[in-house]
C-alpha positions as CSV (number, residue, x, y, z in Angstrom):
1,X,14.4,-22.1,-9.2
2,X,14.4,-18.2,-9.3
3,X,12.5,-16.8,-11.9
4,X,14.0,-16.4,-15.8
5,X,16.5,-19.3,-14.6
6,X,17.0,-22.1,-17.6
7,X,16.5,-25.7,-15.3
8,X,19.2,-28.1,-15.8
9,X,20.9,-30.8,-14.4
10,X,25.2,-31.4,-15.1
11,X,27.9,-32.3,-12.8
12,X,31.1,-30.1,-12.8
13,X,33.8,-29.0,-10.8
14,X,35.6,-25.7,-9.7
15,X,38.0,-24.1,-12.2
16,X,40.3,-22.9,-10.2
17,X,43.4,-23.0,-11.8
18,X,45.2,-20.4,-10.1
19,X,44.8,-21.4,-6.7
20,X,42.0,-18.5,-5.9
21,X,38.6,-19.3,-4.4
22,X,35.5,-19.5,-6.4
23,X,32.6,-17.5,-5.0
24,X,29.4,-18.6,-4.5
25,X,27.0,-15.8,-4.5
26,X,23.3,-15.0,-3.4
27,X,22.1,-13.7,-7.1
28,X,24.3,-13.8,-10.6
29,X,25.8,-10.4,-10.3
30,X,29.4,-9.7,-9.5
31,X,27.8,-7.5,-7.0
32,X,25.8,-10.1,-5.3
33,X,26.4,-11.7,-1.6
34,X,29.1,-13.5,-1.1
35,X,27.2,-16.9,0.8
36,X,30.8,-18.9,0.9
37,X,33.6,-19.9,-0.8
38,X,35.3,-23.0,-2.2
39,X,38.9,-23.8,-1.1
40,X,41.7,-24.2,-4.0
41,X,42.1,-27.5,-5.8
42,X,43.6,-30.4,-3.0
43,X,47.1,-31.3,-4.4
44,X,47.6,-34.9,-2.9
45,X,51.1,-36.1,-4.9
46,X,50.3,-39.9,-3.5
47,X,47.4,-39.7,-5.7
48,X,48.6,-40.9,-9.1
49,X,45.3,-40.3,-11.3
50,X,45.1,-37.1,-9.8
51,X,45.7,-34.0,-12.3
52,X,48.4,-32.3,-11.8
53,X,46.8,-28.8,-10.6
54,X,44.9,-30.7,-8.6
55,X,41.3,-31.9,-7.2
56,X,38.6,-29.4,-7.6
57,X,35.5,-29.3,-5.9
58,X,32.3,-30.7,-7.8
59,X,29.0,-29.9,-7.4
60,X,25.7,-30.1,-9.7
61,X,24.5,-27.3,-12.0
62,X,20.7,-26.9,-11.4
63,X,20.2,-23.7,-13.6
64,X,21.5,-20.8,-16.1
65,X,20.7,-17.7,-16.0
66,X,22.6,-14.8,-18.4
67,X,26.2,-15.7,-17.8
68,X,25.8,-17.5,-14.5
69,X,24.8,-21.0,-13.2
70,X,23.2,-21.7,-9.8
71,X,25.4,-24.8,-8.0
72,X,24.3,-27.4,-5.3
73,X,25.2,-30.4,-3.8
74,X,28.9,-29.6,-3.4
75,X,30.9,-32.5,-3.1
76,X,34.7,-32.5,-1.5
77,X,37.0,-33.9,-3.7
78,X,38.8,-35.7,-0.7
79,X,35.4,-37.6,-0.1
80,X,35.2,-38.7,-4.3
81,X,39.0,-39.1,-4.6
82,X,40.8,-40.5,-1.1
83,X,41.8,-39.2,2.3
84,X,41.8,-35.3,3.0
85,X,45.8,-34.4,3.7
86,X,46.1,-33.3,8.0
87,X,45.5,-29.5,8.0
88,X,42.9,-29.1,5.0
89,X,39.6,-27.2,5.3
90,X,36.4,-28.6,5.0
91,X,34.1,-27.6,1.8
92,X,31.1,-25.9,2.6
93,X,28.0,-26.5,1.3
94,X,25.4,-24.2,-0.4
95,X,23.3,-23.5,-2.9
96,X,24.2,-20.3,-5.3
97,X,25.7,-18.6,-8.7
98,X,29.1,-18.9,-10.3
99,X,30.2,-17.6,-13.2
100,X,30.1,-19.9,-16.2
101,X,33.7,-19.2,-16.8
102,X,34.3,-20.3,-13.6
103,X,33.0,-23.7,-13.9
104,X,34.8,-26.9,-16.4
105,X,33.5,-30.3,-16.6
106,X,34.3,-33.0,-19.4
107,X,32.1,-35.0,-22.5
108,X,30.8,-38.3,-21.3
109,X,30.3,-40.7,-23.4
110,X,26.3,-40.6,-23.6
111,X,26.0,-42.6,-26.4
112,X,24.0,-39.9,-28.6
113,X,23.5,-41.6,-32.1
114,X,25.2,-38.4,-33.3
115,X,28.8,-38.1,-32.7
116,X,29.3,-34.3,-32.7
117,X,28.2,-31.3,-31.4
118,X,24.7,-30.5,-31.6
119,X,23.3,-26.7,-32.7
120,X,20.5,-27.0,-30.3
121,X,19.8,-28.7,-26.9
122,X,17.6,-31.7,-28.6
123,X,18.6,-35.5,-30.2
124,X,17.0,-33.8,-33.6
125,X,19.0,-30.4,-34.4
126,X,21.4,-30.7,-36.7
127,X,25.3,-31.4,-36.0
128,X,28.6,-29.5,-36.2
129,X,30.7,-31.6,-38.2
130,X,34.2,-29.9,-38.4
131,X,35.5,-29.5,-41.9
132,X,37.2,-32.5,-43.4
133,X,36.0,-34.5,-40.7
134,X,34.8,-38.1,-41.9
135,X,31.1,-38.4,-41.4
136,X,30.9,-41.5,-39.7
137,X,33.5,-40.3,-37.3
138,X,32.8,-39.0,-33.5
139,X,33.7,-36.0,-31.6
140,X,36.6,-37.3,-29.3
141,X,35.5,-37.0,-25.7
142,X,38.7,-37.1,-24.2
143,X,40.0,-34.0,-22.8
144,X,38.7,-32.1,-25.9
145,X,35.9,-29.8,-23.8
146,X,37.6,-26.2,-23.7
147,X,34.6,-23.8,-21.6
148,X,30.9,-24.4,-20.1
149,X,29.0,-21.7,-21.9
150,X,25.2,-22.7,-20.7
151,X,22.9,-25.7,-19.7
152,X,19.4,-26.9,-20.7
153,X,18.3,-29.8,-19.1
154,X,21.1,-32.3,-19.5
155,X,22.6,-30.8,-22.2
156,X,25.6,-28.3,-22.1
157,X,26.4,-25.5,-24.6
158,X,30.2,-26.1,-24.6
159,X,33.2,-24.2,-27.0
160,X,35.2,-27.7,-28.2
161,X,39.4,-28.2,-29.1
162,X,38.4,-28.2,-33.1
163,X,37.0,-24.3,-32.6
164,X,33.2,-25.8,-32.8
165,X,30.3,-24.8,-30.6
166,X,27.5,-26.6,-29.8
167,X,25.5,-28.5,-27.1
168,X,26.3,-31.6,-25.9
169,X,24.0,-34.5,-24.0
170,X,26.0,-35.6,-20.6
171,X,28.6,-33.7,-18.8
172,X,30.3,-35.3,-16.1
173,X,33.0,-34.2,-13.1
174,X,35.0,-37.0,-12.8
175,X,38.3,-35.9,-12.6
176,X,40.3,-39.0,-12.7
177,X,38.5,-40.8,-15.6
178,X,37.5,-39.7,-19.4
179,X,34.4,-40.4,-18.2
180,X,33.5,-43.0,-20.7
């Protein structure tokens, strides 16, 4: 990894709401290469399990690094998800930074013995337990992740529904499933 880049390893996908394509660039800087871009999401209306904006394109987050995380191992939703639709450009593949904000994923049920957000990346640090919450209850995994903030190993900093912050062990791009 380039140097001052925090390892890690999480599966996401392309937030591309808006139908733009994400840039993958040489060096995290908005002023950086472009090396390639990823097409908008694939909007297949046979696929029932779909979401409605779409399938994004998933890859693997290998690093972090001051706002930024460095993506490989792209993966074409139409390959993960059914058939690509006649006409439909082929994902490229290769290794570079995105902007965190430009990145979303969702909780997996990783089976921490804590059920809530964590204030550092380790089994040990203490939890985020949202005010009023029960606590012997669990953070709900479904659909609840708002933003990717950062990664350290396989751990995600994430900003949560219920307003908390915190890290989280096990991320996954699955965009048909709650992951669970």
């Amino acid at each position: 990894l380039p140097a001052g880049t925090e390892p890690c390893r999480i599966s996401a996908w392309a937030a591309d709401t808006d139908g733009r394509r994400l840039a993958i660039r040489a060096a995290p800087s908005d002023d950086a290469t472009v090396l390639a871009t990823l097409p908008p999401p694939v909007i297949d209306p046979s696929e029932e399990a779909a979401p409605d904006e779409g399938l994004h394109t998933e890859f693997t987050v290998v690093g972090y690094k001051a706002g930024w995380f460095l993506i490989d191992a792209i993966k074409d939703p139409r390959a993960l998800y059914g058939e690509a639709p006649e006409g439909t450009e082929p994902v490229v593949s290769a290794r570079g930074w995105v902007k965190t904000s430009e990145v979303m994923a969702a909780y997996a049920n990783s089976q921490m013995p804590v059920g809530w957000l964590l204030q550092a990346p380790n089994i040990d640090a203490s939890a985020h337990i949202p005010d009023g919450a029960a606590a012997d209850a669990r953070l709900s995994i479904d659909g609840t992740l708002v933003r990717l903030l950062a990664c350290s190993a396989n751990w995600a900093l994430t900003d949560n529904t219920d307003g908390a912050r915190g890290w989280w062990r096990g991320i996954c791009s699955n965009q048909v499933t709650n992951c669970s």
